[in-house]
N, C-alpha and C positions, 0 to 999 in steps of 0.2 A: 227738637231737643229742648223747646222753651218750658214743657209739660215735664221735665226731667229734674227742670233747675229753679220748679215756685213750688217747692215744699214748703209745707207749712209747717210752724212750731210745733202740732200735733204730729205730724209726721216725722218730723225727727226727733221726737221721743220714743218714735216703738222702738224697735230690739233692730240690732245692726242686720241678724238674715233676713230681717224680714223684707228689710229697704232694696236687703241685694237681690233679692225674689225678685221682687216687684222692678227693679231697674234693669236685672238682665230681661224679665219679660217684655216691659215697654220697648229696649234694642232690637228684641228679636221681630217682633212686628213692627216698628216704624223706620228701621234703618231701609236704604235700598238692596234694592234684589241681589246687588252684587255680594253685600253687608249680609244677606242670609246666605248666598253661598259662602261665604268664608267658614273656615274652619281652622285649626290650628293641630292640637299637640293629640299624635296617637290616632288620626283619623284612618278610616280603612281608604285602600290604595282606588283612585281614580280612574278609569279608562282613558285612553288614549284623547280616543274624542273629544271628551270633556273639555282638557286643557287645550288643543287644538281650535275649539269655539271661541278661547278667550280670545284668540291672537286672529279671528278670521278679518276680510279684509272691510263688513259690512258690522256694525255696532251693533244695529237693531235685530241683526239673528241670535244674538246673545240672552238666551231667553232659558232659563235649565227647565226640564220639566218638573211637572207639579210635583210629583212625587218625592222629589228631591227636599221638599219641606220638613217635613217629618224629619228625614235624614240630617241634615241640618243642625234641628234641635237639636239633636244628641249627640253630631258633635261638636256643638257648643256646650253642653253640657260635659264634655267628656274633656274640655280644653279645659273649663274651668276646676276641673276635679283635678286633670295633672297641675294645672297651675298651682293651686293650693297645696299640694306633694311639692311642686321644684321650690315653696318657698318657705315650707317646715324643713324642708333638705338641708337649704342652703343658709337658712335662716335669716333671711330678705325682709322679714318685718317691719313693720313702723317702732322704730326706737327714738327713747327722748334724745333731743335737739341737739342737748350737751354734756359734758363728761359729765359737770353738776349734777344735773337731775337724775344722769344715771345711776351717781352715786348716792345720791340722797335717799333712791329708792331701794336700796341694797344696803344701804351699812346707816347705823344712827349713832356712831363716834366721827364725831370731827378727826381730821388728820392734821399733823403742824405741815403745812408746805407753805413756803413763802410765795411770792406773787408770781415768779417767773416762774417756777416750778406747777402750778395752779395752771398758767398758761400754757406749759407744757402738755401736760395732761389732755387740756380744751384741745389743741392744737390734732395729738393723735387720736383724739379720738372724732372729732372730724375728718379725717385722712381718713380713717377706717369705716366710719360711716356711710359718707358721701362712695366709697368705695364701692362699699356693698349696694346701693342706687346705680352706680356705673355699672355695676355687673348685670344686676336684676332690668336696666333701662335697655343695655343691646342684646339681652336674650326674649324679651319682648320683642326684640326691632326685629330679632330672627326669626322667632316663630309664628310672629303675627303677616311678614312680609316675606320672608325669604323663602321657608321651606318650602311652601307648595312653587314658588315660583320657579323653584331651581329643576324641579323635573316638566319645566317648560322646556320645550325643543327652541321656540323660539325667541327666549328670554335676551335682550342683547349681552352683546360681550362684556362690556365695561361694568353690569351690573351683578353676571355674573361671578366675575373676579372678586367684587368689592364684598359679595356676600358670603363668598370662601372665606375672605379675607376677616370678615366679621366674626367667623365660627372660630377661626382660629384664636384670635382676641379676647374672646369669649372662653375658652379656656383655658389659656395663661392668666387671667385675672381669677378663674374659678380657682385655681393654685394659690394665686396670693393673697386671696382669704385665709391662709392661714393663720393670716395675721389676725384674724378676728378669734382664733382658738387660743393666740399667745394674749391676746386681750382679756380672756374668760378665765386663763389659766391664773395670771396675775395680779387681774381684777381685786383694787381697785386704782392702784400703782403700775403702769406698763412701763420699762423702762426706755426701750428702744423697738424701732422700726426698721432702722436704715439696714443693717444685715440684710434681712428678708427682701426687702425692695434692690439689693444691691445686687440678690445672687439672682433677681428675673432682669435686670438691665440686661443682657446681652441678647435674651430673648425679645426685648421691647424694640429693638433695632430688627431683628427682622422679621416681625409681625407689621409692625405701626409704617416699615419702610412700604411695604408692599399695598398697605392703603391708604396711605398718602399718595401713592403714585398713581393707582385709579383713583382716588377720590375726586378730584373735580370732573372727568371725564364721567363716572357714575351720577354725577349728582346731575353736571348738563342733560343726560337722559332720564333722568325722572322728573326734571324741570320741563323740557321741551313736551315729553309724555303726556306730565299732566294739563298742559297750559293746551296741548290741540285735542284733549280729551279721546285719546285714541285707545285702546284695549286695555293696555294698559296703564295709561292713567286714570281709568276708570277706578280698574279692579286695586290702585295704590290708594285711591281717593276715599274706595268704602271700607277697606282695609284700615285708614285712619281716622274711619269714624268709629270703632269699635271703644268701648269704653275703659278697656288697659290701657288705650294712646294716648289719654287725656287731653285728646283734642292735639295732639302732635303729630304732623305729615312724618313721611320716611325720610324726608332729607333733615330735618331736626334730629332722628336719631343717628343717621347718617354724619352729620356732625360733631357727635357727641366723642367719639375717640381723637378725633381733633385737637377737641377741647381739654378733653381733661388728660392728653399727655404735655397738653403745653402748662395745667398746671401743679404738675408734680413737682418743676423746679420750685416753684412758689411755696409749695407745700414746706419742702426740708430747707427752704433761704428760714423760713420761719421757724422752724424747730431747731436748725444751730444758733440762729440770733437770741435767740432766749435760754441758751443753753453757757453754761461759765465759760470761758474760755477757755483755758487748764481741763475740762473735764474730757476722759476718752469720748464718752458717747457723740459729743462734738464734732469731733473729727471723724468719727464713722458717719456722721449725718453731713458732713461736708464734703466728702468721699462721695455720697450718694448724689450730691447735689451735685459736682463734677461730673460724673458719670452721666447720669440723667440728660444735662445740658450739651457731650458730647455725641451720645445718641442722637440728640432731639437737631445737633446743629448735620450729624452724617444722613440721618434723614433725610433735611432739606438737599444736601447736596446730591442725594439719591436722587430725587424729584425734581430737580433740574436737571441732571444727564438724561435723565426721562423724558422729558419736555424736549427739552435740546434737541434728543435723535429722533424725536418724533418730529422737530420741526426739518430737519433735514432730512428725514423720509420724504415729507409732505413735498420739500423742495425738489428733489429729486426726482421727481413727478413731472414736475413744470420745467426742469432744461433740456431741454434736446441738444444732443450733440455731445454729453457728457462720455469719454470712457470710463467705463468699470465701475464700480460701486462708491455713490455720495456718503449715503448714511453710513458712517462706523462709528462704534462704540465712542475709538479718540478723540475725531475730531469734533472740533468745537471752532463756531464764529467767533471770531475777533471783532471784524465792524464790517459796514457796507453799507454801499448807499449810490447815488450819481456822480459820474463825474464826466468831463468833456475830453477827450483824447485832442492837443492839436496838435501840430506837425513841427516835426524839432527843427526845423529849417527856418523859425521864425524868432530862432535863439543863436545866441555867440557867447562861449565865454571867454569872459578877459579875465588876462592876470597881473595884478599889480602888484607894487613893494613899496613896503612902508618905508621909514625913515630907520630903521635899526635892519632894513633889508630882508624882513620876511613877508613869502608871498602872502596875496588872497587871489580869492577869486567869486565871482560870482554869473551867472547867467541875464544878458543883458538882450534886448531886444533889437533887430535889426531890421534896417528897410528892405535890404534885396536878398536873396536867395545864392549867399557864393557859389561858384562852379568848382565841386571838390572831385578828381576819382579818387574815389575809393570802392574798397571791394569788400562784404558785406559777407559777413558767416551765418546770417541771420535773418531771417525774415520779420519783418515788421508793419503793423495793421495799418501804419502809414504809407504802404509801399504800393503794390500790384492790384491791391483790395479798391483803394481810392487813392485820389489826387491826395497830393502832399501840402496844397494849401487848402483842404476840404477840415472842419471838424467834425467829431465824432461822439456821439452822446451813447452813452458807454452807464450799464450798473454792474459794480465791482464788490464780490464776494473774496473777502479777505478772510482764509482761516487760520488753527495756528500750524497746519501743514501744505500748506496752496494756497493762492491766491485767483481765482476766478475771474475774466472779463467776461459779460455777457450784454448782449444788447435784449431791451424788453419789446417782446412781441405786438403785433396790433393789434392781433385777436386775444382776447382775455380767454380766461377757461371758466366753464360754468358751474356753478355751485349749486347741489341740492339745497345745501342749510345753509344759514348764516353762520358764520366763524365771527370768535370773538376776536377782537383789536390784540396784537401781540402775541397772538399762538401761532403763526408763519412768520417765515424770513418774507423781504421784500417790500415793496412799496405797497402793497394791498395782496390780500390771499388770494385775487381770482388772476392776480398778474403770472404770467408766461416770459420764460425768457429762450436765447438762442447764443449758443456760447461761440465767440469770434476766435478764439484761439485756443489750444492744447493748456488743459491748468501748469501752472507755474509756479517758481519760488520767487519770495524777494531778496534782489543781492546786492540793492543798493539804496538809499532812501537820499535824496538831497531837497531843502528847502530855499535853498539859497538861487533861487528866483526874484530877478531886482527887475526894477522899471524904474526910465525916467521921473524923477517928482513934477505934480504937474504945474506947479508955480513956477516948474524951473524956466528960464526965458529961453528961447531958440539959441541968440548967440552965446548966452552963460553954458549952454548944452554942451556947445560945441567945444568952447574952452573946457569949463571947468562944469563937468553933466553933475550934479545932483541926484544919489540914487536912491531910490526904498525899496524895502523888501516886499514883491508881489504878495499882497492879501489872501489871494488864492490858488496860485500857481505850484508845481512842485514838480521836482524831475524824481522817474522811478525806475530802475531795471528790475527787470524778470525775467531770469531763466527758463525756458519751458520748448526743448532743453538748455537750447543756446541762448544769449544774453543778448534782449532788446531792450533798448531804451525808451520810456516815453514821457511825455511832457503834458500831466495833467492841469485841469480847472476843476475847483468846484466853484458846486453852485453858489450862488448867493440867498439861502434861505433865512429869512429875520426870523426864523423858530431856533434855529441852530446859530452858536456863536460860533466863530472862528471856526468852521469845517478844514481848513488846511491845518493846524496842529495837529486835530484832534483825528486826521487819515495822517498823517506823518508820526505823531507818537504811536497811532498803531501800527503802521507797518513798519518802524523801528522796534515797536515791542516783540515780533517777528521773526525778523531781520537775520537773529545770527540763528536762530531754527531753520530758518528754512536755506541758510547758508549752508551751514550742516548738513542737510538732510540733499540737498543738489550734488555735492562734493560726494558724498555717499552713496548716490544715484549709480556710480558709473557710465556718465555721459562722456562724449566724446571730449568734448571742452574742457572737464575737470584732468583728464587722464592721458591726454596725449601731450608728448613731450617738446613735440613744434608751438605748442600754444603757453603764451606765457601771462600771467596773470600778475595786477600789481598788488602789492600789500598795501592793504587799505588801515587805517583809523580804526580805533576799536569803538569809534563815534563818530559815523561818516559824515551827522550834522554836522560834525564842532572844525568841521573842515576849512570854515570860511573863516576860520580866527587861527591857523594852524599853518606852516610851510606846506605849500603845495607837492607830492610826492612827483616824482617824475615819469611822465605819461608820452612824452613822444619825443624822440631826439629833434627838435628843432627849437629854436630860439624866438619864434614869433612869439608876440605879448598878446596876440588875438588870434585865438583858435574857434573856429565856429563846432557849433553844439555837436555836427555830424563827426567830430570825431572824439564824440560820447559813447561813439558805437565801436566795433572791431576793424580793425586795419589788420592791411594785406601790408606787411615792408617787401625791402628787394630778396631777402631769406625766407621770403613765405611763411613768417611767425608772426600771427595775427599779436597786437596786444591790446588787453581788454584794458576797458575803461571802470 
């Protein structure tokens, strides 16, 4: 291409066909082989074959025969004949820079407009310009990349969507060129825009939603394509050497709807800020700019549900022992991460009373294991599974409908490609897990986990203990269906501050959902009239500053943690905790 770009002064004085003569010949002979198979707009139809050979599984059979030269030429010649038809059509030409010049070359009376109104003018008629580039920029990207690709059999998914997606785009901006005929009409004064751009917003929500949602997944596949130079990123490569691409790959046009829907807000923030305050036109351009920015924000939220249920596909994949179906539309993670399961028989709560007589209480830590009967509705991963002074290292999938224990595999699972950092749940995308119990609700959240302070002295303990609130600790029930208690640790990771808030505000943020949605279940527990349930706090943290509710007829000031769980009395009416 360097014998393309040292003309000399004589040569850019002949006549502009002459230069274009002479530049599509030099393409046509020095571009690669794949660069003369290309063709574009109105070519006769391909055999089977043909496109077959691009996708085989060896490169170097890639070879068309000779005769296909000839062929070629003419229809590159036959692209650039229509090209020059779509763009007297469309009227896509090179127009001056600014409303200015446009106008200067059309009218020789000045007009009185004062400064802001001057600016106005510059303003639409940039919007309308740069338009008509946007237009004429992704029907290039379609017909120089897309069309013959699309009657590829083996063209990937993600690419194919995103170039439906392109055509479609491509003609709802074809429509709002009309704005370039209310330009012509009222030349050399346009009053307003916003109207025209206000009645395609509802169209721009479901065109732009649907290629933002493939867009990165299309753009990873022409990235990876062309980076291991595989068939098709050959056949993308010589496709961008063609001289309408101006030296621009498909993922730069690929980007361009991107771009310029994120700045049409920018567009009319500018055209009402230069506009009087008091005047109507104002308020339809600030209209539009609402509109625009609410599209542009239901987008993203499109694109995250998106992302979301694809990463809970992908998860769904990697647990075993799951019933029924992970990925739905609703659900959505809340958080997750590690935490350690230990055994509640390594807690007691006590209950004290202040000086005006109301109780507290908190969970304190105890040396020996009291000997309780009681009789148990419930099974619990501290019970049959393992010993009761065993821990448990545990990753917890909290959503805003279940709440998941699962342990992580030791076999990872293997990966063809590399995945990017934060497109799977999990501690890493090749991780496996194994679910320990039936998913769950959460129906109870407590933090108020104390330990001795450790400056406290032995004998000062004994009198008068010194307590603080566990760092890391927290007490949880979970329904799943019946109500177990368990007694967490997180980890101590210096990347993460305080991980105990921030798993206790989430699964308080939870909390009365998934309270809700248990009680609704039709479980045994919620519905039978032998089981009696106590009325809890509408803030079961702020418990520890709060009268104690009454949970067991007996008067002991020290009740150990196991009856956190369900009791059997002498009337066989368990009561929950």
């Amino acid at each position: 291409m360097g014998k393309l770009f040292q003309l000399g002064k004589d040569e850019i004085r002949k006549p502009a066909h002459t230069l274009a003569k002479r530049t599509r010949h030099f393409i046509q002979k020095k571009t690669s082989t794949f660069t003369q198979q290309a063709y574009h707009f109105q070519h006769p139809q391909r055999p089977a074959s043909f496109y077959q050979s691009l996708f085989s599984t060896s490169t170097s059979s890639i070879q068309p025969p000779a005769s296909l030269n000839k062929e070629e030429e003419e229809a590159y010649a036959t692209f650039r004949q229509a090209y020059t038809q779509f763009l007297t059509i469309h009227q896509l030409f090179e127009e001056p820079r600014s409303w200015k010049e446009a106008f200067l070359t059309h009218h020789d009376l000045p007009l009185s407009l004062n400064a802001c109104q001057l600016q106005f003018q510059e303003l639409v008629y940039e919007v309308i310009r740069t338009e008509k580039t946007y237009v004429h920029d992704l029907t290039l990207a379609y017909k120089i990349f897309a069309e013959d690709a699309l009657t590829w059999s083996e063209l990937p998914q993600p690419l194919k969507l995103i170039f439906d997606n392109l055509l479609q785009i491509i003609r709802l901006h074809l429509g709002l060129l009309d704005v370039k005929a209310r330009q012509e009409a009222q030349q050399p004064i346009l009053r307003t825009i916003a109207d025209l751009f206000l009645s395609y917003t509802p169209r721009f929500l479901h065109y732009y939603s649907a290629y933002f949602v493939h867009f990165e997944t299309a753009n990873d596949v022409v990235v990876s394509s062309m980076a291991a130079s595989d068939p098709l990123g050959v056949y993308l490569k010589a496709r961008s050497a063609w001289a309408e691409c101006r030296n621009l790959t498909l993922q730069s046009f690929l980007l361009k709807p991107v771009q310029r829907l994120m700045k049409y807000p920018l567009f009319f923030k500018s055209l009402s800020d230069v506009l009087p305050t008091h005047d109507p036109d104002r308020i339809n351009h600030l209209r539009t700019l609402h509109e625009l920015k609410t599209v542009i924000h239901q987008i993203e939220v499109d694109k995250k549900n998106h992302e979301d249920f694809r990463k809970l596909d992908d998860l769904a994949s990697r647990i075993s022992g799951f019933p029924g179906e992970l990925a739905q539309k609703h659900r959505r993670l809340v958080y997750e991460g590690p935490l350690t399961l230990l055994p509640l028989t390594s807690l007691q709560r006590s209950i004290t009373k202040d000086a005006l007589g109301s109780q507290h209480y908190a969970y304190l830590p105890i040396k020996e294991t009291p000997k309780l009967t009681r009789s148990f509705s419930a099974s619990s991963l501290s019970s049959s599974s393992h010993h009761a002074s065993s821990k448990e290292k545990l990753y917890v999938f909290l959503f805003n409908d279940m709440i998941l224990c699962t342990k992580i595999r030791s076999k990872p699972r293997s990966l063809g490609k590399e995945i990017k950092p934060g497109t799977t749940y999990g501690p890493t995308p090749n991780t496996l897990f194994k679910l320990t119990q039936p998913p769950g609700k959460v129906t109870f959240v407590d933090r108020a986990v104390c330990r001795y302070a450790a400056n406290d002295h032995a004998f000062h303990r004994r009198v008068h203990p010194t307590l603080e609130e566990h760092p890391n600790q927290f007490i949880c029930s979970i329904a799943s269906p019946h109500i177990t208690t368990y007694h967490f640790e997180t980890t101590q990771d210096q990347d993460q501050d305080d991980q105990k808030s921030q798993w206790c505000d989430a699964l308080t943020s939870v909390l009365e959902l998934h309270t809700k949605a248990w009680h609704l279940s039709g479980t045994t527990a919620a519905k039978s009239p032998s089981n009696i349930t106590t009325t809890l706090p509408f803030d079961p943290l702020s418990w520890a500053h709060k009268p104690l509710p009454p949970l067991l007829p007996s008067s002991s000031s020290s009740i150990t943690s196991s009856d956190s769980l369900q009791f059997t009395t002498a009337a066989s009416s368990p009561i929950l905790f």
